[in-house]
TINUDREN-199193 format. One record per residue: residue number from 1; x, y, z of N, C-alpha, C in turn. Coordinates in Angstrom, 1 decimal. Example, Ala and Ser with C-alpha at 12.3 -4.5 7.8 and 13.67 -1.06 7.14 Angstrom:
2
1	13.2	-5.7	7.8	12.3	-4.5	7.8	13.2	-3.3	7.8 .
2	12.8	-2.2	7.1	13.7	-1.1	7.1	12.9	0.0	7.9 .
***
This chain:
116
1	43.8	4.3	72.2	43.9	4.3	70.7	42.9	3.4	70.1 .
2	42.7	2.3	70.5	41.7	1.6	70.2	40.4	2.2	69.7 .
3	39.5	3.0	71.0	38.8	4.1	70.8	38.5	4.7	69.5 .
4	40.0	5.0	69.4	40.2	5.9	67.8	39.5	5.5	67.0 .
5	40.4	4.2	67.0	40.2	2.9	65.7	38.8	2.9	65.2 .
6	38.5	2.2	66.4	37.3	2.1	66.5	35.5	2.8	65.8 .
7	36.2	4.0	66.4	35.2	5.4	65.8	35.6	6.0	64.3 .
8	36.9	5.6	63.9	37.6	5.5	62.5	36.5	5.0	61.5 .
9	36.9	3.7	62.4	35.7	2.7	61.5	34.6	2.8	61.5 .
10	34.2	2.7	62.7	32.1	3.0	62.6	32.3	4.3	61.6 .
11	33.0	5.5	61.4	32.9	6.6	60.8	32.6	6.1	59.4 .
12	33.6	4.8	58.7	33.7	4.7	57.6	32.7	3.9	57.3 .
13	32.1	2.9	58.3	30.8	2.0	57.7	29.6	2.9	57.6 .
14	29.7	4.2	58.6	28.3	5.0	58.5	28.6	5.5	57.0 .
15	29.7	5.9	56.7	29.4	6.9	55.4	29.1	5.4	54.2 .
16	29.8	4.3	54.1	29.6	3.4	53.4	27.8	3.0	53.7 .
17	27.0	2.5	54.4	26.0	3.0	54.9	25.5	3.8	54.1 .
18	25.5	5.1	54.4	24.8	6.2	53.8	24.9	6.2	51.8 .
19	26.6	5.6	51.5	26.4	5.5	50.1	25.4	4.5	49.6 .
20	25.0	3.4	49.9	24.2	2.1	50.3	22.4	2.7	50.0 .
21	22.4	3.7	51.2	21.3	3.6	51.0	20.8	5.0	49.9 .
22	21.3	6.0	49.9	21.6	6.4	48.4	21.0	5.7	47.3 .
23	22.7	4.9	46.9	22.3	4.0	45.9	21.1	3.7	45.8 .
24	20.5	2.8	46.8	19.2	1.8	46.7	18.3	2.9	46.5 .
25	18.1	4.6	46.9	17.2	5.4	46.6	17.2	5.4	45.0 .
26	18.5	5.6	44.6	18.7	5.6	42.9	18.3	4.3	42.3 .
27	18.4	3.3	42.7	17.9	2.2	41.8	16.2	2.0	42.5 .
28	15.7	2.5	43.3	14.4	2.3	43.4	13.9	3.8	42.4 .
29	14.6	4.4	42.7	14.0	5.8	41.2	13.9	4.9	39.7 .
30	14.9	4.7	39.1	15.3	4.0	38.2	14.4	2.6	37.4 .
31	13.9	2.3	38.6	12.9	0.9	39.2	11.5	1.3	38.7 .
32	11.5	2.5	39.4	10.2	3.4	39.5	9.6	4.0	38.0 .
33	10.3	4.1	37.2	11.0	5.2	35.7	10.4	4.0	35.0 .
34	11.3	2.8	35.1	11.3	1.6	34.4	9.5	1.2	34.5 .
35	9.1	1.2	35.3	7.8	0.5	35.8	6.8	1.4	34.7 .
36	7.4	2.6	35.3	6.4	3.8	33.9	6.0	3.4	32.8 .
37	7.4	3.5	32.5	8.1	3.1	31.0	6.7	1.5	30.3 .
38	7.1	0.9	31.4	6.6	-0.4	31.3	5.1	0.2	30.7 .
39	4.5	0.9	31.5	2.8	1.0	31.8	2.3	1.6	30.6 .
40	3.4	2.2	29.9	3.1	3.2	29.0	3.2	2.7	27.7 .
41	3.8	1.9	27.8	4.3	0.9	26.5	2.7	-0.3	26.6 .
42	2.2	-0.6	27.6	1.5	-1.8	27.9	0.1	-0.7	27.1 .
43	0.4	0.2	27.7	-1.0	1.5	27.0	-1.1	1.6	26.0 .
44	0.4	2.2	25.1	0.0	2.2	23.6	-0.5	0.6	23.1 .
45	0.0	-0.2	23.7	-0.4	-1.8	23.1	-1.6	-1.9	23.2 .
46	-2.3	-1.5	24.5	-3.5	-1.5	24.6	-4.4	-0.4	23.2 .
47	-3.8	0.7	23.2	-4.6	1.7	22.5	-4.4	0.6	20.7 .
48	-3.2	0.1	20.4	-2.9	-0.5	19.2	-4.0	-1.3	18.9 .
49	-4.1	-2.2	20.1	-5.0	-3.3	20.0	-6.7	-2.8	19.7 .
50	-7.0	-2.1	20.3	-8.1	-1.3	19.8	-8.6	-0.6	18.6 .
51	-7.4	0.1	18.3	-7.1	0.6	16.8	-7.4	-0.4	16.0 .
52	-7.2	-1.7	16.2	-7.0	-2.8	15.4	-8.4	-3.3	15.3 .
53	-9.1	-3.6	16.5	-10.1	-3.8	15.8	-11.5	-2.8	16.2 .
54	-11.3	-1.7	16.0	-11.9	-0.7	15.3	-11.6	-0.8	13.9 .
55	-10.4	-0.9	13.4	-10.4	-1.1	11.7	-10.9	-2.7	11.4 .
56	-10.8	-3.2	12.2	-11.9	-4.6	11.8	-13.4	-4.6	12.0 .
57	-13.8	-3.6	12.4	-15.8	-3.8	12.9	-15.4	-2.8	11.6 .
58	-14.8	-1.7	11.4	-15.5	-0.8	10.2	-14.7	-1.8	8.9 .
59	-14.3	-3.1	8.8	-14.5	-3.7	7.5	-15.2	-4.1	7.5 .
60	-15.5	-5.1	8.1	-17.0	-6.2	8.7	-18.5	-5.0	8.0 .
61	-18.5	-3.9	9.0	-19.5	-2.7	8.7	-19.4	-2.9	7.1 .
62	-18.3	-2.3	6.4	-18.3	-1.8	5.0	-18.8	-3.4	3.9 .
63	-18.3	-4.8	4.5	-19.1	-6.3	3.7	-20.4	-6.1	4.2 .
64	-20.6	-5.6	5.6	-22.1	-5.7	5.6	-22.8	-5.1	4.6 .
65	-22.6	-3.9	4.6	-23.2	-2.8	4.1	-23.2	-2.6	2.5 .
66	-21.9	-3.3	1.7	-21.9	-3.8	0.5	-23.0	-4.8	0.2 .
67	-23.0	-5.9	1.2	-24.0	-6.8	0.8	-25.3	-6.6	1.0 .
68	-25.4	-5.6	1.4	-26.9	-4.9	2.1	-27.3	-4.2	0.6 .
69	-26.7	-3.6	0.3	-26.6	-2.8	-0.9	-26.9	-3.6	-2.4 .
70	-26.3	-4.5	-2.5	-26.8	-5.9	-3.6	-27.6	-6.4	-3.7 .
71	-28.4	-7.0	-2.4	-29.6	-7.5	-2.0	-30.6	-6.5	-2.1 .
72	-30.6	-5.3	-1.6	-31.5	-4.1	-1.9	-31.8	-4.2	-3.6 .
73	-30.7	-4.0	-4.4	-30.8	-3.8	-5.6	-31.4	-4.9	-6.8 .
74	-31.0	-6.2	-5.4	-31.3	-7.5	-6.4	-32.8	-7.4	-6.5 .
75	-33.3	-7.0	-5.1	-34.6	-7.1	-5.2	-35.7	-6.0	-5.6 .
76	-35.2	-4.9	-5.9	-35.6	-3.8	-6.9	-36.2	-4.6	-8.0 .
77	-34.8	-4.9	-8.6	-34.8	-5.9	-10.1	-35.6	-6.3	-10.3 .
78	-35.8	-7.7	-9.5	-37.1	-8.3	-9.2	-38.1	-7.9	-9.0 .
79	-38.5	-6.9	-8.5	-39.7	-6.0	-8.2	-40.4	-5.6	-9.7 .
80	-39.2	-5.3	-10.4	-39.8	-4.3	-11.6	-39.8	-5.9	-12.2 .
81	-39.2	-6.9	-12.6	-38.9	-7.5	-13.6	-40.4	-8.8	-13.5 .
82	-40.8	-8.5	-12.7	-42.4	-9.2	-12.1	-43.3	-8.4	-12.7 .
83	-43.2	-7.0	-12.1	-44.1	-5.9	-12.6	-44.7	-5.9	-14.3 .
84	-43.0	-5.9	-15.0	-43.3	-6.3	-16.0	-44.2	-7.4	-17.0 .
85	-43.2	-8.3	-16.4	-44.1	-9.5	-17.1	-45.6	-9.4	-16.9 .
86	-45.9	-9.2	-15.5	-47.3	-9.1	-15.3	-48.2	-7.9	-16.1 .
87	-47.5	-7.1	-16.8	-47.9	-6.1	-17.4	-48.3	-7.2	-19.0 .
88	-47.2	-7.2	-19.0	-47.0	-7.6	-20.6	-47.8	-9.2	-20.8 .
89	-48.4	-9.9	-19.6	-48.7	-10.8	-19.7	-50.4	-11.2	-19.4 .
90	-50.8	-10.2	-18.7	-51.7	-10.0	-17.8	-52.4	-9.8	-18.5 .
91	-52.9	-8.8	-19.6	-53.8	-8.5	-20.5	-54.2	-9.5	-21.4 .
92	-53.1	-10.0	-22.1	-53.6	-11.6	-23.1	-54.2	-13.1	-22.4 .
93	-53.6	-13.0	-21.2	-54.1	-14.6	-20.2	-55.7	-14.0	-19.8 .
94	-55.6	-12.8	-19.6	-57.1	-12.3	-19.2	-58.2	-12.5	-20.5 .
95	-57.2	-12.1	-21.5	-58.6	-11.6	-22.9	-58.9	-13.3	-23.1 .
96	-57.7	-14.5	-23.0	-58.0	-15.9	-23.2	-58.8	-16.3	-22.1 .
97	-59.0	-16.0	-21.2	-59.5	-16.7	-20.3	-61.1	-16.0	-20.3 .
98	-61.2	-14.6	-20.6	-62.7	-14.5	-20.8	-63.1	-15.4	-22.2 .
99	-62.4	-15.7	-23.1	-63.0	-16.4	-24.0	-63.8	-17.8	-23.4 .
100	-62.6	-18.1	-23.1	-63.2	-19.6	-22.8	-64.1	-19.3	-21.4 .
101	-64.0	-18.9	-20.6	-65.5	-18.5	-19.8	-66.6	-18.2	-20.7 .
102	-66.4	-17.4	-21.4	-67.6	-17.2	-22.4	-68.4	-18.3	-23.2 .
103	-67.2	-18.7	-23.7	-67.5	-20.2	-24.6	-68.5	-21.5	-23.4 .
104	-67.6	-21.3	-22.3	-68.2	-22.2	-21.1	-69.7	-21.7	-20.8 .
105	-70.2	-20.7	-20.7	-71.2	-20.2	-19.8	-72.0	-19.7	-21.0 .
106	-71.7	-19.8	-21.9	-72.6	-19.1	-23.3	-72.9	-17.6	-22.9 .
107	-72.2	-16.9	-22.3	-72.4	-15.7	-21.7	-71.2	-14.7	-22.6 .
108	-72.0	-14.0	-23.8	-70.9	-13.0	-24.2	-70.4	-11.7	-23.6 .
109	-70.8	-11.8	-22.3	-70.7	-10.1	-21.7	-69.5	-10.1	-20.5 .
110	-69.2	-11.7	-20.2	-68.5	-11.4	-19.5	-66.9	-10.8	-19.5 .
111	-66.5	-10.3	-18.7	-65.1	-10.0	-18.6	-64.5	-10.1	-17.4 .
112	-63.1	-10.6	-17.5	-62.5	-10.2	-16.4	-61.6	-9.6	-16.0 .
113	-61.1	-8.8	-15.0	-60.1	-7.8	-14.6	-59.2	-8.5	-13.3 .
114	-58.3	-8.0	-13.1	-57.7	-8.5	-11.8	-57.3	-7.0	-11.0 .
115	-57.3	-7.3	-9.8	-57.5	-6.2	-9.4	-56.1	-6.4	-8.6 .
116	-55.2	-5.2	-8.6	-54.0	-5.8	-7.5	-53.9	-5.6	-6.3 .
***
Protein backbone atom coordinates (compact mmCIF):
# COMPACT_ATOMS: atom_id res chain seq x y z
CA UNK A 1 0.00 0.00 0.00
CA UNK A 2 2.67 2.24 0.56
CA UNK A 3 3.60 1.89 -3.10
CA UNK A 4 0.10 3.26 -3.75
CA UNK A 5 0.61 6.15 -1.63
CA UNK A 6 3.42 6.90 -2.86
CA UNK A 7 2.73 7.01 -6.79
CA UNK A 8 -0.69 8.87 -5.47
CA UNK A 9 1.57 11.52 -4.62
CA UNK A 10 4.39 11.72 -7.04
CA UNK A 11 1.08 11.63 -9.44
CA UNK A 12 -0.09 14.80 -7.63
CA UNK A 13 3.25 16.73 -7.43
CA UNK A 14 3.82 15.85 -11.28
CA UNK A 15 0.42 17.43 -12.18
CA UNK A 16 1.13 20.37 -9.48
CA UNK A 17 4.57 20.59 -11.45
CA UNK A 18 3.05 20.74 -14.76
CA UNK A 19 0.49 23.61 -13.36
CA UNK A 20 3.83 25.42 -12.17
CA UNK A 21 5.43 25.37 -15.12
CA UNK A 22 2.34 26.45 -17.27
CA UNK A 23 1.86 29.18 -15.09
CA UNK A 24 5.48 30.47 -15.40
CA UNK A 25 4.96 29.93 -19.44
CA UNK A 26 1.90 32.45 -18.84
CA UNK A 27 3.67 34.99 -16.78
CA UNK A 28 6.74 34.84 -19.04
CA UNK A 29 4.08 35.61 -22.11
CA UNK A 30 2.55 38.34 -20.04
CA UNK A 31 6.32 39.52 -19.22
CA UNK A 32 7.01 39.27 -22.78
CA UNK A 33 3.56 41.57 -23.94
CA UNK A 34 4.58 43.98 -20.99
CA UNK A 35 8.25 44.43 -22.35
CA UNK A 36 6.49 45.35 -25.87
CA UNK A 37 4.10 47.44 -24.41
CA UNK A 38 7.19 49.05 -22.73
CA UNK A 39 9.25 49.44 -26.14
CA UNK A 40 6.49 50.96 -27.83
CA UNK A 41 5.56 53.45 -25.45
CA UNK A 42 9.64 54.33 -25.09
CA UNK A 43 9.09 54.75 -29.24
CA UNK A 44 6.25 57.07 -29.34
CA UNK A 45 8.38 59.11 -26.56
CA UNK A 46 11.11 58.81 -28.65
CA UNK A 47 9.05 59.82 -31.97
CA UNK A 48 7.35 62.90 -29.46
CA UNK A 49 10.66 63.94 -28.59
CA UNK A 50 11.60 64.51 -32.07
CA UNK A 51 8.40 66.04 -33.08
CA UNK A 52 9.37 68.49 -30.52
CA UNK A 53 12.20 69.64 -31.67
CA UNK A 54 11.51 69.59 -35.23
CA UNK A 55 8.84 72.20 -34.20
CA UNK A 56 11.76 73.96 -32.54
CA UNK A 57 14.54 74.17 -35.51
CA UNK A 58 11.35 75.30 -37.81
CA UNK A 59 10.79 78.30 -35.11
CA UNK A 60 14.43 79.13 -34.77
CA UNK A 61 14.26 78.72 -39.05
CA UNK A 62 11.09 81.11 -39.13
CA UNK A 63 13.30 84.16 -36.32
CA UNK A 64 15.98 83.44 -38.57
CA UNK A 65 14.43 83.97 -41.56
CA UNK A 66 12.21 87.01 -40.21
CA UNK A 67 15.32 88.64 -39.26
CA UNK A 68 17.03 87.92 -42.45
CA UNK A 69 14.11 89.55 -43.99
CA UNK A 70 14.50 93.09 -41.92
CA UNK A 71 18.02 93.28 -42.47
CA UNK A 72 17.65 92.63 -46.30
CA UNK A 73 15.05 95.42 -46.27
CA UNK A 74 16.92 97.68 -43.86
CA UNK A 75 19.55 97.66 -46.17
CA UNK A 76 17.61 98.34 -49.48
CA UNK A 77 16.48 101.46 -47.49
CA UNK A 78 19.81 102.51 -47.07
CA UNK A 79 20.83 101.76 -50.44
CA UNK A 80 18.24 104.03 -52.01
CA UNK A 81 18.34 106.58 -49.10
CA UNK A 82 22.37 107.26 -49.98
CA UNK A 83 21.50 107.06 -53.55
CA UNK A 84 19.42 109.78 -53.01
CA UNK A 85 21.00 112.26 -51.14
CA UNK A 86 23.89 111.69 -53.38
CA UNK A 87 21.70 112.57 -56.14
CA UNK A 88 20.19 115.58 -54.63
CA UNK A 89 23.45 116.59 -53.22
CA UNK A 90 26.10 115.83 -55.69
CA UNK A 91 25.36 118.30 -58.30
CA UNK A 92 25.47 121.62 -55.96
CA UNK A 93 28.84 120.43 -53.82
CA UNK A 94 30.27 119.82 -57.45
CA UNK A 95 28.92 123.29 -59.13
CA UNK A 96 30.64 124.95 -55.54
CA UNK A 97 33.57 123.23 -55.65
CA UNK A 98 34.30 124.06 -59.44
CA UNK A 99 33.88 127.63 -58.40
CA UNK A 100 36.25 127.82 -56.01
CA UNK A 101 38.79 125.74 -58.09
CA UNK A 102 38.18 128.25 -60.68
CA UNK A 103 38.59 131.21 -58.37
CA UNK A 104 41.93 129.18 -57.05
CA UNK A 105 43.56 128.46 -60.50
CA UNK A 106 42.14 131.52 -62.40
CA UNK A 107 40.99 128.81 -64.79
CA UNK A 108 37.23 129.41 -66.08
CA UNK A 109 36.96 126.14 -68.01
CA UNK A 110 37.29 123.90 -65.50
CA UNK A 111 34.70 121.38 -64.27
CA UNK A 112 34.21 118.63 -62.30
CA UNK A 113 32.22 115.26 -62.54
CA UNK A 114 32.40 112.31 -60.31
CA UNK A 115 32.37 109.33 -61.82
CA UNK A 116 30.76 106.26 -59.69
Amino acid sequence: MLPDKVRGRLKEISNKLNEAIALKDKCLLIKKEAEDNRSKIRGQADAADAESQRQEALATMANHTQRYIKIFIAEQLLKWAINRFREEKQGPLLQRASEIFSMLTISPHFSQSCDE
